[in-house]
N, C-alpha and C positions, 0 to 999 in steps of 0.2 A: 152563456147558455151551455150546457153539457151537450158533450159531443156523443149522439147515440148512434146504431147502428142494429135495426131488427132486421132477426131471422126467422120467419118464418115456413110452416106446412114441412119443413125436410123430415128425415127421418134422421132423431139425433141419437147418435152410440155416442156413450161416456161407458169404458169399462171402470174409473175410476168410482161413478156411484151405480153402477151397473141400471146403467138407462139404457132402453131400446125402444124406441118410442116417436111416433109422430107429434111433434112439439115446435116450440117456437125457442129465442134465445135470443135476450138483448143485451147489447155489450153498449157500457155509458163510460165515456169518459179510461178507455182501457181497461174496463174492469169487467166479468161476468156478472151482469147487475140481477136475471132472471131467466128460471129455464122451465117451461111447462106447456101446456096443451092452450091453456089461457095466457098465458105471457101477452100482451101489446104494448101501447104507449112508446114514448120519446117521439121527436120531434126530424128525428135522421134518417138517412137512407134505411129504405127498407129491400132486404133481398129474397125475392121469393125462389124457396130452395126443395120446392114439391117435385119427389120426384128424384132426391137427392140424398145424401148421404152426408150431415151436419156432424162431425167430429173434433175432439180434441187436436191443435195444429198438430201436425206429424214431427216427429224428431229423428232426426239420422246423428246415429252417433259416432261415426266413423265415417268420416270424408277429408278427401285433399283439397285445399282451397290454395297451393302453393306460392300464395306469398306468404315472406317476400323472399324474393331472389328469384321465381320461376314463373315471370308473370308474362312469360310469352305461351304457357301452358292455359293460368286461370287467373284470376286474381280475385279478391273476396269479394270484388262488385260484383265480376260475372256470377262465380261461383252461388252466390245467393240468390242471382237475377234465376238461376238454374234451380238452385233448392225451390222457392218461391213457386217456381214452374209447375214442380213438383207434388206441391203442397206441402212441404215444411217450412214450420214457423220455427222453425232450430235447427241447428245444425251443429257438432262439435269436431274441429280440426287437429288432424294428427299433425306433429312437432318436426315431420320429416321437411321443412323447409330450408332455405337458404339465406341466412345461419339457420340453423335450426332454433326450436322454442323450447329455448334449455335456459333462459335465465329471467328474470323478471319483467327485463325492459320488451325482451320479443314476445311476450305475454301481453303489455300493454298495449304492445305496438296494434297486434290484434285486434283488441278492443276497440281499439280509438276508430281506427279506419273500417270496423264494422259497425260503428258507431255514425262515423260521417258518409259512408257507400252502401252498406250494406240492406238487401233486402230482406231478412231475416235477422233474427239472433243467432251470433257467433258465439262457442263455448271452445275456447283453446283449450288443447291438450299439451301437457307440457313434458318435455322429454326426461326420461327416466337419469338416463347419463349424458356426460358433457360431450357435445357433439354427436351424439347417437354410440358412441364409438363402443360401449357397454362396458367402460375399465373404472370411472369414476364418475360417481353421484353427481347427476345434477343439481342448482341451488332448489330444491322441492319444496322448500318452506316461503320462500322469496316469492315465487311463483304461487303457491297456495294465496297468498297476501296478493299476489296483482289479480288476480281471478283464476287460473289453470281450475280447469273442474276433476281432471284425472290425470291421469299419468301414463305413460310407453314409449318407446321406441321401434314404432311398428315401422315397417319396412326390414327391422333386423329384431330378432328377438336376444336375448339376455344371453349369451354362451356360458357363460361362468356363473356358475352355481353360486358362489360366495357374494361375487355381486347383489345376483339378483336376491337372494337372500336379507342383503341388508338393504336394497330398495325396499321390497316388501315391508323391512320394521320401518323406515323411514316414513314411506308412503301410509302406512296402518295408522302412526303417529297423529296424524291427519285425517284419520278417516276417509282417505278416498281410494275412489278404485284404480288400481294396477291391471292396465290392457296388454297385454302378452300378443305379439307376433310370434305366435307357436313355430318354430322351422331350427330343427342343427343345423347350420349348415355344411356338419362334416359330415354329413350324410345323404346332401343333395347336392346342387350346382347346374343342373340343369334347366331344359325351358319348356317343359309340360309335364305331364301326368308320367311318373315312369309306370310300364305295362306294354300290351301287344303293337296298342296302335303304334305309342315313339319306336318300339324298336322296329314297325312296320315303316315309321317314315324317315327311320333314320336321322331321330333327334334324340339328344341325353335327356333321360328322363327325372324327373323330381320325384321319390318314393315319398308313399303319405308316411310314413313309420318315419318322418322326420317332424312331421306335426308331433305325431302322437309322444316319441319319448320325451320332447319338452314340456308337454301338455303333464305328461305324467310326473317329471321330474319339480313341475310346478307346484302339483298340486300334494307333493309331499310336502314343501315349502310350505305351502297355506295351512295343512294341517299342523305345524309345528307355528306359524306365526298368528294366526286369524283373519291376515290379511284379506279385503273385498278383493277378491280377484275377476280377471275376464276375459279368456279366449278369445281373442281376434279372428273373425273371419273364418269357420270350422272348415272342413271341407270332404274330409274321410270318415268312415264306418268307426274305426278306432277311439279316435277324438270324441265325436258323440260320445260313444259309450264311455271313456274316463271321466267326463263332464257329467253323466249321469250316476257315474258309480260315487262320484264327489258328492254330487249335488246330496243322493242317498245316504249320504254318511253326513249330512249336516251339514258339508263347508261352504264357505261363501264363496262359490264358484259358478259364475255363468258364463255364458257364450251367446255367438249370433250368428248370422248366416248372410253370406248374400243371395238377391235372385239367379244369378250366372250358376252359382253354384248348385242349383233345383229344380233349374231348366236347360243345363247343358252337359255333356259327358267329354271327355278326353277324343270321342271320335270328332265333334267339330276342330277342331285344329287339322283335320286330314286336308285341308285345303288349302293350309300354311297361311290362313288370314292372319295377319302379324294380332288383330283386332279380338282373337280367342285364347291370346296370352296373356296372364294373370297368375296372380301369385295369392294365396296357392292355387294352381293350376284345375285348370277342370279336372275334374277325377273320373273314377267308370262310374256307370251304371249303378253297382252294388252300394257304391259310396252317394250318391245320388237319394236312391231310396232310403238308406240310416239318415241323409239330413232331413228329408222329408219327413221321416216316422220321428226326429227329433223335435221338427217345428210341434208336430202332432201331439205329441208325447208332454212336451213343455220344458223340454229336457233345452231348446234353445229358446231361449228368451226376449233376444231383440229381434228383428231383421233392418238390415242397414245394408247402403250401396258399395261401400270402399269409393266412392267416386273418385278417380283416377286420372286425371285429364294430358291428354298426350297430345303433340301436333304431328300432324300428316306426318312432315318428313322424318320427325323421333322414331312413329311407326313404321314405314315404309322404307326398311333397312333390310329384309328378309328375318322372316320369322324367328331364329335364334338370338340376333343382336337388335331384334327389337327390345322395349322395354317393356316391362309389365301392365298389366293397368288397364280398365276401360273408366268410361265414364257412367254415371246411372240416376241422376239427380229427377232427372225431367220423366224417367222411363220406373222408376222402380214400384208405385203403388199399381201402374198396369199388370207388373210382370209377377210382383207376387200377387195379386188377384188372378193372375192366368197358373203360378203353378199349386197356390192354395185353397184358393177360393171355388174355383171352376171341381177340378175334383172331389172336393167338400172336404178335404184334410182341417180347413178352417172355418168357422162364422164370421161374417166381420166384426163381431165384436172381440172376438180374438186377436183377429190378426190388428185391428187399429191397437191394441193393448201393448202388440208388441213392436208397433210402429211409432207408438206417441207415450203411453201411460210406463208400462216399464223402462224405455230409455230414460223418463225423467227420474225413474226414481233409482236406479242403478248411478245414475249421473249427479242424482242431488241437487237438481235444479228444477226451477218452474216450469209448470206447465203439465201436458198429459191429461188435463183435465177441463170440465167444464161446471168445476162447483161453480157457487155464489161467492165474488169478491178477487176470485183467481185471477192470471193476466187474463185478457181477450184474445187467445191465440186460437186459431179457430180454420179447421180445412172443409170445403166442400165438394163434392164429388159427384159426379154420374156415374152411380156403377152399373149402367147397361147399357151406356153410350160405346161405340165402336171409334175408336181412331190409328191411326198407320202412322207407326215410329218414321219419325222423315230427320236423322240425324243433321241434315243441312238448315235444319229451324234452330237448333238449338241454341239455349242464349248462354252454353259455356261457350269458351273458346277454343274447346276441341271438338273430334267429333266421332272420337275412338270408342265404338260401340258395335258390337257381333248383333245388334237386335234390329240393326237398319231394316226398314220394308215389314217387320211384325204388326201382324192385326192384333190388337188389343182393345181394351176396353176401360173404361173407370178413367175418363180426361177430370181433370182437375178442374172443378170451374171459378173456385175464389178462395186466397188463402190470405188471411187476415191473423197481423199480429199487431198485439197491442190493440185491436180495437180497429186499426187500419188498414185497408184492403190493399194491398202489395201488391196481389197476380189477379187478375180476370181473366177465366179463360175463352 
């Protein structure tokens, strides 16, 4: 007998066929078999979702799942058990592991074991150069053949022009996209936002003009290669706006943001929580607003967590020689519905577009959507339910996050891939 699985009464957003609508949705046998107001039938669980918020599974396209080599941080079980949480039916992992995901076999490895633990779909990222180290090419075409869906070396962006030049033809070759950790580092070295507050607290500061001149030195690249390219993680006034003056001129250039980066400024670190250091760092105020009037504008395209997963005593060094990073799998559709939604910068059908529908297609992979025939990746939501971030639940295995104790809203209540229900919440 086929395996069915109705949804019924929710209210279902598809920005893929621009549905908004109180409907039903039967997923048979992993597939979206019907979507409508009259939709019934199959013989399988039924989930009454009145009340609720029926969407395309969510996609983060930027997260750490750090194996292998750093599985006292996360490991792809946890890491998914967290997505899942979340409501993502995908997820795609940067290459910064140990070894790194610079050759084919650490591509498969990925695979396999999100294949046999995993609560979600894993999409590895595969590192630009050998070892991150930005001097020489990694195998990109080896990697393209084991599944890698894109390409970076985030945690470190490209320093050499020439390099990163010939990744871009390399990676173009291939049609996929090149994600840029924007930062010189001969311009920075610091552990927060450089401005009033660090020189108030008496830490080196990180200037945003260290995003922006890569940002800009990239996108002269693009305009001479054609290469898909994609700003990692925006975070300054500047950056928006070369992303926008690209985008204007035609190139295939996007970006994305995180929630920390829309709901917090450079003054939270004044309390030295090792837990509001992140790369790139909170910024002011002014910088705050340009990303907000980008999400707005559509000038940023995804939003994604970085999830970053650190243990207690990694963080608990004092705030300088702590390490970058929080976590945001379980917390991020609350947090941008607290700083999009609530203001009205967004509709939800917006913002799932740029949680679920644009990540798949900047990425080239399934999903984003809820045609007929598609997989059954599928998130649902209450978005007017109220719950209290309680970091000590979470099912990563860190618990490095500035949003402990935040009232929020929009809990996740079932996220389903393939047809199969992962998460209840």
């Amino acid at each position: 007998m086929p395996q069915s699985l109705l949804i019924r009464n929710g209210r279902v957003i598809d920005p893929s066929q621009e549905i908004d609508e109180t409907a039903s949705l039967l997923l048979v046998d992993g597939r979206i078999e019907a979507i409508g107001r009259d939709v019934g039938g199959g013989s399988g669980e039924v989930i009454d979702a009145g009340g609720q918020i029926v969407s395309p599974g969510l996609i983060d396209m930027h997260v750490h799942l750090r194996e292998p080599g750093q599985e006292h941080k996360e490991t792809i079980e946890t890491g998914t058990a967290a997505a899942a949480a979340g409501g993502f039916t995908a997820v795609a992992c940067m290459p910064n592991t140990d070894p790194p995901l610079h050759d084919d076999t650490q591509v498969e490895y990925v695979l396999r074991q999100a294949a046999r633990v995993g609560h979600c779909r894993v999409y590895p990222i595969g590192a630009l150069t050998r070892d991150r180290a930005g001097r020489q090419l990694a195998e990109i075409g080896l990697m393209v053949r084991a599944g890698a869906v894109a390409f970076s070396d985030d945690g470190d962006g490209i320093a050499d022009a020439g390099v990163c030049l010939q990744a871009m033809r390399y990676v173009g070759m291939f049609g996929k996209l090149l994600i840029q950790h924007c930062e010189d580092r001969t311009l920075t070295g610091g552990c927060m936002n450089a401005g009033p507050t660090a020189t108030r607290l008496g830490l080196p500061g990180m200037p945003g003009i260290a995003e922006e001149v890569m940002t800009t030195r990239d996108i002269t690249l693009v305009r001479a290669t054609g290469t898909r390219y994609h700003a990692a993680h925006v975070s300054t006034a500047g950056m928006v706006d070369a992303v926008r003056r690209a985008r204007a001129e035609g190139l295939p250039v996007s970006t994305e943001v995180c929630p920390h980066h829309l709901l917090l400024t450079d003054e939270a670190c004044s309390t030295y929580d090792p837990n509001t250091k992140m790369s790139p760092p909170l910024r002011s105020a002014a910088d705050v607003e340009a990303c907000l009037e980008g999400v707005r504008d559509g000038t940023i395209e995804a939003l994604i967590t970085d999830h970053a997963p650190h243990t207690h005593s990694e963080k608990e060094v004092g705030f300088q020689n702590a390490p970058f990073g929080i976590i945001g799998l379980e917390t991020s559709l609350a947090l941008f519905a607290k700083a999009l939604i609530d203001p009205g910068l967004q509709t939800w059908p917006q913002l799932i577009e740029k949680m679920s529908t644009r990540p798949a297609q900047l990425l080239q992979v399934p999903g984003g959507t809820l045609k007929v025939g598609q997989p059954a990746d599928v998130t649902i939501f209450d978005p007017e339910r109220e719950w209290t971030i309680d970091v000590e639940r979470s099912r990563s295995l860190s618990r490095n996050s500035p949003f402990d104790g935040w009232q929020v809203r929009c809990p996740v209540t079932a996220t389903i891939v393939g047809g199969k229900v992962r998460y209840r919440g």
